[in-house]
N, C-alpha and C positions, 0 to 999 in steps of 0.2 A: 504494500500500500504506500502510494505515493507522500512524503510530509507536507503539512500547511506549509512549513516555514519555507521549505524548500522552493513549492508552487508560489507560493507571495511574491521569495526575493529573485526568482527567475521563469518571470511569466512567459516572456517569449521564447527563452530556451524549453520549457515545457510543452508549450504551444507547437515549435517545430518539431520535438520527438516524436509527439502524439500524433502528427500527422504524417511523419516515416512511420510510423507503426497502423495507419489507418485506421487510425480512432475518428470518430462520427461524431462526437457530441463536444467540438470543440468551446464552445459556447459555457459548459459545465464549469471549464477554467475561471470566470469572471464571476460567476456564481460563487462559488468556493472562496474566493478574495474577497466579494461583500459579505458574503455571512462570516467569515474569518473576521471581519475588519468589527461589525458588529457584535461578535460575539466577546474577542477582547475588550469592546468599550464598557461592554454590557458585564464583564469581569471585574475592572475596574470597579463600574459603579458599587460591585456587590460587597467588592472587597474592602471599599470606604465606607459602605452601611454598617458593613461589619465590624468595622475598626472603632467607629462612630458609638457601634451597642458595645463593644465591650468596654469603651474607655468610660461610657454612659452608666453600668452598671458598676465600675467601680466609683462615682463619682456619687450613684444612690448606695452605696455599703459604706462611704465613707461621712455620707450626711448623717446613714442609721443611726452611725456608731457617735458621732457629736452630737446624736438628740433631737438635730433638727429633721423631725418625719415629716413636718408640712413641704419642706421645700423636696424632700424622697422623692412623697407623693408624687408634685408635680409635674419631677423630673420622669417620674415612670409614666405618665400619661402620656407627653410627650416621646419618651423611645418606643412606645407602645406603638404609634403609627411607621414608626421608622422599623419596624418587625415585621409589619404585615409588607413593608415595600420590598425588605430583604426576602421574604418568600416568595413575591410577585417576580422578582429579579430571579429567583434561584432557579425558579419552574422555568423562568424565559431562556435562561442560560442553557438548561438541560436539554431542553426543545433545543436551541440550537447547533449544540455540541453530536443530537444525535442527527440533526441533518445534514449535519457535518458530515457525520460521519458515512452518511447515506450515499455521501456525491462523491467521496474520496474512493470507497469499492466499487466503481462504476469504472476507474479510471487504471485500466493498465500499465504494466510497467515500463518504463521509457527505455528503448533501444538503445548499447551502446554505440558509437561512434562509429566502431569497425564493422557493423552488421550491413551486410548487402540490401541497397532498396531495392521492393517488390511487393508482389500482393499474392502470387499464385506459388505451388510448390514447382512450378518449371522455370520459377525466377531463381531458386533457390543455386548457389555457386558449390561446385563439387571443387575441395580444395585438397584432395588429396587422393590417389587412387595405389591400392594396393594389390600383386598378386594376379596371376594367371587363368582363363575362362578355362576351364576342365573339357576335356574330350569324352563326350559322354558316348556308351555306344548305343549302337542303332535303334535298341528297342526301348531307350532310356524312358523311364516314366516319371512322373511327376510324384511326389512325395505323399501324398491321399493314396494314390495306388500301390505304392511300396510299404506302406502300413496295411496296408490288405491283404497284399501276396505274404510278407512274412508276420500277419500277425502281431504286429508290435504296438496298432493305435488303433481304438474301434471306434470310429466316429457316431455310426448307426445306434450302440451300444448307450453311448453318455447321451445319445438325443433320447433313447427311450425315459434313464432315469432322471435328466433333468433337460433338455432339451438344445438346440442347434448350441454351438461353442464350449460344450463341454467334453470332451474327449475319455475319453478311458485307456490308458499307458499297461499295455499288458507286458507281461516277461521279460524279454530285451530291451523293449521299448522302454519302459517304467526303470529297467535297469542305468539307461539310460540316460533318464532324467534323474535319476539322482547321485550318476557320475558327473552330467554339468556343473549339480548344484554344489556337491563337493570338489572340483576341481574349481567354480569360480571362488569357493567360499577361502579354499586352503589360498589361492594367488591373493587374495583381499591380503588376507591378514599379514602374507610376504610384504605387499605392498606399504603396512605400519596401519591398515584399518581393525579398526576393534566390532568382531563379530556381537551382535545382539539380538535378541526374538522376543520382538515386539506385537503388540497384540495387532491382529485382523480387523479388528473393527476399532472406528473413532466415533467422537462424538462433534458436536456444533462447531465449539470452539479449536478442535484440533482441525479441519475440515477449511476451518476460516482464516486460522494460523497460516499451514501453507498455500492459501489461494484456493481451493478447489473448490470451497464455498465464499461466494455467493455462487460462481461464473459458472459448474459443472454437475448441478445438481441432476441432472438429465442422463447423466454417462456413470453416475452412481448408483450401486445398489441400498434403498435404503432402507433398514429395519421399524420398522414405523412404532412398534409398539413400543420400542425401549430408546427410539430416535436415536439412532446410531447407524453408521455407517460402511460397509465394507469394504476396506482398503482398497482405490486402484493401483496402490503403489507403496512400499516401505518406506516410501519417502517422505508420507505423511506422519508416519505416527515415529518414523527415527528425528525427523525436525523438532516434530512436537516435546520430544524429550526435551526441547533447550530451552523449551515457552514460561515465559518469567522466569529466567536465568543470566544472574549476570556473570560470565567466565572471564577470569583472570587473564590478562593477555599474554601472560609466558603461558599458559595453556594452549594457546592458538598454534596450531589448527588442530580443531579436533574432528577426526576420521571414525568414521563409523558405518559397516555393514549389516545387511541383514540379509537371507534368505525369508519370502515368503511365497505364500498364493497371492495374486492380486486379481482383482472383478472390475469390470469394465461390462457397462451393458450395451453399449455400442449400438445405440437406437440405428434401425434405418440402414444396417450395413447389408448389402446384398448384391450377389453376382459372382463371377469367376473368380474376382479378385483377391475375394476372400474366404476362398475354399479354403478345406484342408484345416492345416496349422497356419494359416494367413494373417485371420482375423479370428479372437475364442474372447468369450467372454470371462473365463476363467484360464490363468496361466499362473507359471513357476518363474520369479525372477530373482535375481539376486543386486541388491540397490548399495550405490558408495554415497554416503552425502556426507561432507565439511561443512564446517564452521570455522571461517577464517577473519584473519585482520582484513580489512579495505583494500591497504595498500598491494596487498601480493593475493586477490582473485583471481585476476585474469591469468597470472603464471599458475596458479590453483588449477584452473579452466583447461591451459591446455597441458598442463603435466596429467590432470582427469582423462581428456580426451586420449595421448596415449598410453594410458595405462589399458583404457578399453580396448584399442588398438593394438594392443599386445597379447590379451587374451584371443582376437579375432586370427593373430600371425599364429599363435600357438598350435589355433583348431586347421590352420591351412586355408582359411577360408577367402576367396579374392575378398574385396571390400573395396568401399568407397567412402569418405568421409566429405557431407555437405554443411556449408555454414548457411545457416536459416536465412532469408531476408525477413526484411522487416514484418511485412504484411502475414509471414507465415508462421512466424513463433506465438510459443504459448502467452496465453494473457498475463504469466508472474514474470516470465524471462527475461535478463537485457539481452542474453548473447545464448546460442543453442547452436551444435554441431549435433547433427543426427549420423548416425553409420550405417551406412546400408551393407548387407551381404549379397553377392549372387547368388543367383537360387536358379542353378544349370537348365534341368529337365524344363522351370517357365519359364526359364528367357527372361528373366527380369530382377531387379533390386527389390531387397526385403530389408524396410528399415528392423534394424537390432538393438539398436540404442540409440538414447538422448543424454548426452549431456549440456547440462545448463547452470552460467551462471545467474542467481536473482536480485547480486548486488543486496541493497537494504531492504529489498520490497516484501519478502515474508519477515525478514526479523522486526523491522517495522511491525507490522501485522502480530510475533510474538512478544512482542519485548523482549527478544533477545538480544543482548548488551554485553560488552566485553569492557573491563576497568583496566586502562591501562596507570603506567607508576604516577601519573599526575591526578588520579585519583578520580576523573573522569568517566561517567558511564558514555557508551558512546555504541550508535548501532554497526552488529558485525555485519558481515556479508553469508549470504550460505550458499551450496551450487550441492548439486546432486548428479546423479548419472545411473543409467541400465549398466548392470557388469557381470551378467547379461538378462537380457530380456530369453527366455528360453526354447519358446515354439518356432519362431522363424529361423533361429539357430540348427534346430533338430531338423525344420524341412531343409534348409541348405547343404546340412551335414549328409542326411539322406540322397536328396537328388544328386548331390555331387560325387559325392564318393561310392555310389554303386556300380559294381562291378558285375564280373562274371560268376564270381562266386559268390555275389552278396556284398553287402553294404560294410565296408571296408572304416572300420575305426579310426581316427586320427591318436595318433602316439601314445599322447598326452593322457588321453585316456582311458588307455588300457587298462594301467594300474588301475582305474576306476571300475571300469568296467568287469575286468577279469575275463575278457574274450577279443580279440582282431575284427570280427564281423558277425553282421548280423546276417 
């Protein structure tokens, strides 16, 4: 979430982010600066009413006590009006502070500097490409189909007991998935992250911490009865760990993973696109998010991006790494590199991971704060990243590396596995 002070003392520089990022309600800006402008006068007032009654009541305790009760009296008649003004004031204030607050979630995160402009994802700039198209042979099939023939993912199956996007991981396949999960988990913690298992579901304020509430209520599953919500991501409830926290700045940067499930209901997705392991409403991923100083995100950012990049080189997979334009990153992001994989058998790129940095815009959002030695609270930055998101991986790893004898393991994780092929 964007700050007042921020938007006040740089209205044009906000005015022009918001419109590399294709924000619509520019008008909202000048809005937010008169009720800002009224809401501190309307502080003011409150805060000299107030001043006024307490200097006021010590002035009737000191008459008390000299005997003089008629001139008490008077004096309490008199603050008695100046009581009912300080309520009138407090109600108008609060009204305020929550329309405030109203216009500020409305308002997406400003794009940094370096972010390519655009509006569409074919605007999007590929800034790095990795690794060789595989030679698939003749009869190569598509990853839906190679879950069939041997068995490994029963789509049919998950649609009976809970319906399209739910899979079922049988035997190799299930083996599978949780040799990813222990190979991304074991490279995290190589990397200085500290593994955690946080819970699946959040509630309002966790939801609203990271962004995903107000803007995503639509792509969440939500429990209605206990109002709570099912993680699309560990990214929500490992942030939320830091919400009203102020961290020490020799603590900075603090690294943190999780494996979980994540639920995404992905209204309205339908077509070729998202067959298979494409698109599911339920998936396996494994999430990195920091909490750093200001000054060193961006090297945060892209030491993040290849670390994911190094898990992609490990599995053999080609890859591509895109830097978001404006128009296409998330509503909390200033800066996102997505990675795609190739996915041989469709002839096409499967994004695998996001990494994003969000600058102050969720800790703003948590009050999360870091004190450095001048004794200062001051808001940190946080960035998060897929390491890795797991279905897309598994159809890449599939279409790509089947062979003649079956669907040929990468190295790495054998030892996971405890078989060369499927």
């Amino acid at each position: 979430m964007l700050q007042v002070s921020y938007i006040r003392e740089n209205r044009d520089k906000v005015l022009e982010r918001l419109a590399f990022k294709r924000f619509k309600q520019p008008e909202l800006i000048d809005q937010v600066i008169s009720l800002d402008e009224q809401r501190r006068s309307t502080q003011t007032q409150l805060e000299s009413l107030v001043a006024e009654a307490n200097a006021g009541a010590k002035q009737i305790g000191d008459l008390m006590r000299q005997g003089l009760k008629q001139e008490a009296e008077a004096l309490k008649a008199k603050t008695s009006s100046s009581k009912e003004q300080t309520k009138v004031l407090a109600d108008r204030l609060a009204e305020m502070e929550t329309q405030l607050h109203n216009y500020l979630v409305q308002f997406p995160n400003l794009p940094h500097q370096s972010v390519p402009e655009g509006s569409t994802p074919e605007e999007n700039v590929t800034v790095f490409e990795h690794g060789e198209f595989p030679l698939l042979p003749e009869n190569a099939l598509p990853h839906w189909e190679l879950a069939s023939k041997y068995d490994i993912i029963d789509f049919e199956l998950g649609n009976k007991i809970a319906g399209a996007g739910f899979p079922v991981y049988k035997g190799k396949g299930a083996k599978l998935q949780r040799a990813l999960i222990n190979f991304f988990l074991d490279q995290a913690e190589i990397a200085g992250y500290r593994e955690m298992q946080p819970p699946i579901v959040v509630n309002e304020a966790s939801g609203f911490g990271t962004g995903q509430l107000p803007d995503k209520e639509g792509q969440m599953y939500h429990i209605t009865g206990d109002n709570l919500y099912l993680i699309p991501t560990a990214e929500v409830p490992i942030t939320n760990l830091y919400r009203d926290v102020i961290v020490k700045e020799d603590e900075l940067p603090v690294k943190n993973c999780a494996y979980t499930p994540c639920f995404r209901r992905e209204a309205g997705s339908y077509g070729a696109h998202v067959r298979g392991l494409n698109r599911l409403h339920q998936f396996d991923k494994v999430e990195i998010v920091q909490v750093v100083h200001p000054d060193s995100s961006y090297e945060v950012l892209e030491e993040m991006s290849s670390y994911v990049q190094s898990l992609l080189q490990a599995l053999e997979l080609p890859y591509r790494v895109l830097s978001l334009c404006s128009g296409d990153m998330s509503f909390t992001s200033a800066k996102t590199y997505d990675m795609e994989a190739w996915c041989a058998a469709q002839a096409r790129w499967l994004e695998v991971s996001s990494v994003s940095n969000f600058e102050t815009y969720q800790s703003n959002r948590l009050k999360l704060r870091y004190k450095g030695k001048e004794g200062k609270a001051q808001l940190a930055h946080t960035l998060n990243g897929s390491a890795l998101a797991l279905p897309r991986i598994v159809a890449s790893l599939l279409e790509n590396n089947q062979t003649d004898k079956g669907i040929k393991i990468p190295s790495v994780l054998v030892p996971y596995t405890g078989f060369e092929y499927i």
